[in-house]
C-alpha positions, -999 to 999 in steps of 0.1 A, spaced: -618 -316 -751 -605 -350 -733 -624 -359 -702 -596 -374 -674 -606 -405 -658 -579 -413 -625 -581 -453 -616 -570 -453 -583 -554 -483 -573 -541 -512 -593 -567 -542 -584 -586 -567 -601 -611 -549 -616 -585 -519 -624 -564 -542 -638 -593 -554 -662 -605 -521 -673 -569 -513 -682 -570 -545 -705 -603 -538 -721 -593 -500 -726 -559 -513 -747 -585 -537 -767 -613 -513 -772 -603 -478 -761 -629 -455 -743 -625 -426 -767 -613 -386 -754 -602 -401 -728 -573 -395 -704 -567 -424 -685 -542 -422 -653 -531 -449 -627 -525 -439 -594 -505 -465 -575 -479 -465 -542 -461 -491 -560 -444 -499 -593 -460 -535 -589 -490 -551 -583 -489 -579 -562 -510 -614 -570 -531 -621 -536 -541 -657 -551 -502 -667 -556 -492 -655 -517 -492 -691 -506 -471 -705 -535 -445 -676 -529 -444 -688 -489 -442 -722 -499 -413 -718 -527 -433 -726 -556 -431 -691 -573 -406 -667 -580 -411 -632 -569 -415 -619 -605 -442 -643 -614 -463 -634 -589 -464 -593 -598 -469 -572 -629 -451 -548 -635 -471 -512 -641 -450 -492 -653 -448 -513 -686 -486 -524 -685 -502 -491 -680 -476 -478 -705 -491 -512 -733 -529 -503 -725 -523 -466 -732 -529 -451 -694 -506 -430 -673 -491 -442 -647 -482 -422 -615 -465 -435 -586 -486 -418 -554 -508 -428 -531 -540 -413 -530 -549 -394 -494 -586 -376 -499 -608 -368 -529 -630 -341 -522 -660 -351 -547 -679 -314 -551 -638 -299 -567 -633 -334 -583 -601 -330 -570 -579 -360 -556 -552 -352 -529 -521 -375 -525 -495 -385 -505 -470 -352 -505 -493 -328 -515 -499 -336 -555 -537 -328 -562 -555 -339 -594 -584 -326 -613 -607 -354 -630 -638 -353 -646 -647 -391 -635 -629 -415 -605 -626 -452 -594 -610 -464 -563 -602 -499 -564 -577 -497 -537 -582 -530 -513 -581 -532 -479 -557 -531 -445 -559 -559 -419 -540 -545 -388 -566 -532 -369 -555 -493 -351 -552 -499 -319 -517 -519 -332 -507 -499 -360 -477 -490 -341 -465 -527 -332 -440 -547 -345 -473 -566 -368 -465 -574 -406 -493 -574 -431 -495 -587 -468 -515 -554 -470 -504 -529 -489 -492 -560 -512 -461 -547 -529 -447 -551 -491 -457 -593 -494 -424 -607 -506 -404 -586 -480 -422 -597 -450 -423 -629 -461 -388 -635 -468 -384 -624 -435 -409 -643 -417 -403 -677 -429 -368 -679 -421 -376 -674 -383 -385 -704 -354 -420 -691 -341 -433 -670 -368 -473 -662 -358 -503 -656 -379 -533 -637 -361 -565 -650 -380 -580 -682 -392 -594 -672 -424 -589 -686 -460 -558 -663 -461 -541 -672 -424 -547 -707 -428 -532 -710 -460 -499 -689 -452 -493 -708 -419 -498 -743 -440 -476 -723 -470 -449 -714 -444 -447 -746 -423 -442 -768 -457 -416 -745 -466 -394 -746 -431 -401 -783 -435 -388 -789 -469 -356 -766 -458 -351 -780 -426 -357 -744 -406 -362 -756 -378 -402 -744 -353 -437 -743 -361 -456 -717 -375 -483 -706 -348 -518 -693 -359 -541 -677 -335 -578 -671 -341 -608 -653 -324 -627 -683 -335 -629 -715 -350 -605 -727 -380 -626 -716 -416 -651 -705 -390 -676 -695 -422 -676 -727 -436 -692 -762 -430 -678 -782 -401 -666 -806 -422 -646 -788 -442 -636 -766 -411 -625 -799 -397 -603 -808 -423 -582 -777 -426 -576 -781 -388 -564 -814 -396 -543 -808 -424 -525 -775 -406 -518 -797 -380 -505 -825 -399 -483 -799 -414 -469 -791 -382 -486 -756 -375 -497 -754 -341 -533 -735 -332 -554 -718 -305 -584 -712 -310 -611 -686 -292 -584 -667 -287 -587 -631 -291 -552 -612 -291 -549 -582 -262 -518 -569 -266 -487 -575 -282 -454 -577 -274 -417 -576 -291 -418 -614 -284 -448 -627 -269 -492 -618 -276 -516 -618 -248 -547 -630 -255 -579 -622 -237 -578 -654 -220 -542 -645 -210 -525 -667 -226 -488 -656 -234 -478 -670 -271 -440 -664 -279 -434 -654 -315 -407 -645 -339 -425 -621 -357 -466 -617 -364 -483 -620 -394 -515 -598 -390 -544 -617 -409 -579 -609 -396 -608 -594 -409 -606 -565 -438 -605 -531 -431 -611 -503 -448 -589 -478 -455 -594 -439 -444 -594 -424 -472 -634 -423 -476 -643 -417 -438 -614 -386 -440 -637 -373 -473 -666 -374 -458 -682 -399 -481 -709 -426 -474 -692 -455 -456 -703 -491 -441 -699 -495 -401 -665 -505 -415 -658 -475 -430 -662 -493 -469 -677 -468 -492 -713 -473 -503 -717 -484 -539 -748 -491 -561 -753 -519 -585 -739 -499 -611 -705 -497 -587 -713 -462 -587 -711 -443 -553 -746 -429 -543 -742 -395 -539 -719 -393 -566 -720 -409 -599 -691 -398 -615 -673 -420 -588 -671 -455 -594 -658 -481 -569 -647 -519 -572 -630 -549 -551 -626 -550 -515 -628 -511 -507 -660 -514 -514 -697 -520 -503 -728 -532 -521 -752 -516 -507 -777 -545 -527 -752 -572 -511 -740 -556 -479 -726 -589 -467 -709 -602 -495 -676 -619 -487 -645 -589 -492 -629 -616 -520 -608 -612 -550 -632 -639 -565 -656 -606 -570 -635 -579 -579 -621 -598 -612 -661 -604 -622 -667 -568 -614 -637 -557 -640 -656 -561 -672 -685 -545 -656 -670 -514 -644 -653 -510 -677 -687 -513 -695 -699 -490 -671 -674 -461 -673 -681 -467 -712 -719 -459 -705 -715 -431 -684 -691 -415 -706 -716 -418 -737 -744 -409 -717 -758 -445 -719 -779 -469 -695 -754 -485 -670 -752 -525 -661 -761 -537 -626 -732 -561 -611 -753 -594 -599 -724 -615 -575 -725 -654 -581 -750 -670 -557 -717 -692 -546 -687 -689 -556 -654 -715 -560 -623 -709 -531 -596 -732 -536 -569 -734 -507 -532 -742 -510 -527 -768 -485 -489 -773 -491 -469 -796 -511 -489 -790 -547 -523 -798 -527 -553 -778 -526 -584 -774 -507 -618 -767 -529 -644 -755 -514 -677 -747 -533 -710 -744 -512 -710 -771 -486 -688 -793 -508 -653 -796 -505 -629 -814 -519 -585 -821 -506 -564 -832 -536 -537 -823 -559 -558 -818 -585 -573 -792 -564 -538 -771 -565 -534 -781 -604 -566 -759 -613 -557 -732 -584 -527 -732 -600 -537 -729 -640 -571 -701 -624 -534 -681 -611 -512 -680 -644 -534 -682 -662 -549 -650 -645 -514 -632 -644 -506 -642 -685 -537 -619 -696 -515 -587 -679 -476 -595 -682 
């Protein structure tokens, strides 16, 4: 009899184990996708959307006809509650599904509760991106709360692009600490200087309070007019494993072991940014990750399935980021070095297609 394994979500690592399953298929096996969206979205070609570089179809793949290539079936819900002792998942609308093993690799929100109900935009859940992007760019004073990798590379991506087509304000970005506040001064220093150069205007040590139709607060109480916010801070984790009363983080990111297993449970498996290594608790929530933790969790799944020893996922000791820093530049960053160039954006740019040609 065929055991039913449900992938829940359509991440990195998801992706991968899809891939792998087409090449070397996991045998009596019913593989499902669970998904809220047709598409999946490309996180690492966000910034070349903003700026104009990409076309909204080379920055998503399309799941219907993937899942449908690698032998998996796709179904268009999002997931709600798994209640692990039933093995039963619950979704959006009421659908429930029976499965004999489960892996969430289902990202993460950014728009903290207390303004879920505002007028704040998120690239988060992605298949949402292009929409509020469109949207965003085309306006004076559009604002980005958070100085991250991400927020500092949309407001330099947005900026370029109202520059090149003459639309006429500055992107604002507004951060509860420094610019790149993770990373060496240096290089900190340099992304400051190159949003500003762009045009993009910045306060930081600014906390945002509350928020307004067309104005933030910030703890300090400044008032910062805006044409429409851009949420960008820290990840969050979704409800879905607090609600199922399942091991979670202070964050509310489900516990995994080094075999991506969940501890209490390991016929769940769990990948990317929803995540939690419980032998790397604070390892960055990046996509840089997830796509090494693919072949893993696809090796994995195949040993638990024949009843074999499982792998333990090591993370890199450091790992490569490379920012787009508008007009075909690039910031990379690796360790304390760092390096402004466009040759920088020529090998973001070949990591990205390259990335999307393996699943188009």
């Amino acid at each position: 009899m065929r055991r039913r394994l449900i992938l829940v979500g359509a991440g990195h690592a998801h992706l991968e184990v899809m891939r792998l399953h087409k090449n070397n298929p996991l045998t009596d096996i019913e593989m499902c996708l669970i998904n809220p969206s047709n598409y999946q979205y490309y996180s690492g070609m966000f910034s070349g959307y903003a700026e104009g570089l990409y076309t909204e179809e080379e920055t998503r793949i399309d799941l219907t006809e993937f899942a449908e290539r690698c032998g998996v079936h796709f179904i268009k819900k999002k997931a709600s509650r798994v209640f692990p002792e039933r093995k039963k998942l619950f979704c959006e609308g009421g659908a429930v599904y029976p499965f004999d093993i489960i892996s969430f690799d289902i990202g993460s929100k950014s728009i903290p509760y207390e303004f879920a109900g505002s007028d704040a935009r998120s690239v988060k859940p992605n298949y949402q991106f292009v929409e509020q992007m469109n949207s965003l760019r085309a306006t004076s004073t559009p604002l980005i709360v958070g100085g991250g990798a991400a927020g500092c590379e949309l407001a330099v991506s947005i900026q370029t692009f109202k520059n090149k087509h003459e639309i006429a304000g500055n992107v604002r970005l507004v951060t509860s600490s420094n610019v790149l506040a993770d990373s060496p001064r240096k290089t900190s220093k340099k992304l400051k200087s190159i949003l500003e150069e762009t045009g993009v205007q910045i306060w930081e040590n600014e906390k945002v309070k509350d928020m307004y139709d067309e104005c933030i607060v910030t703890e300090m109480n400044n008032r910062i007019r805006h044409t429409g916010v851009l949420w960008l801070g820290g990840p969050l984790a979704d409800p879905i494993f607090t609600l199922s009363n399942i091991d979670v983080d202070t964050r509310g990111f489900a516990y995994v072991k080094a075999t991506l297993q969940f501890e209490k449970y390991s016929f769940i498996f769990g990948a990317g940014d929803c995540v939690t290594l419980r032998t790397y608790p604070h390892l960055d929530k990046s996509g840089v990750y997830a796509v090494r933790q693919g072949p893993v969790l696809f090796e994995n799944l195949k040993a638990y399935l024949d009843d074999e020893p499982l792998k333990k996922f090591e993370p890199q000791k450091k790992a490569m980021y490379i920012l787009s820093a508008g007009k075909k530049k690039g910031l990379l960053m690796y360790g304390g070095f760092s390096h402004y160039s466009g040759k920088a954006w020529n090998l973001k740019n070949k990591i990205d297609t390259n990335f999307m040609k393996k699943y188009k």
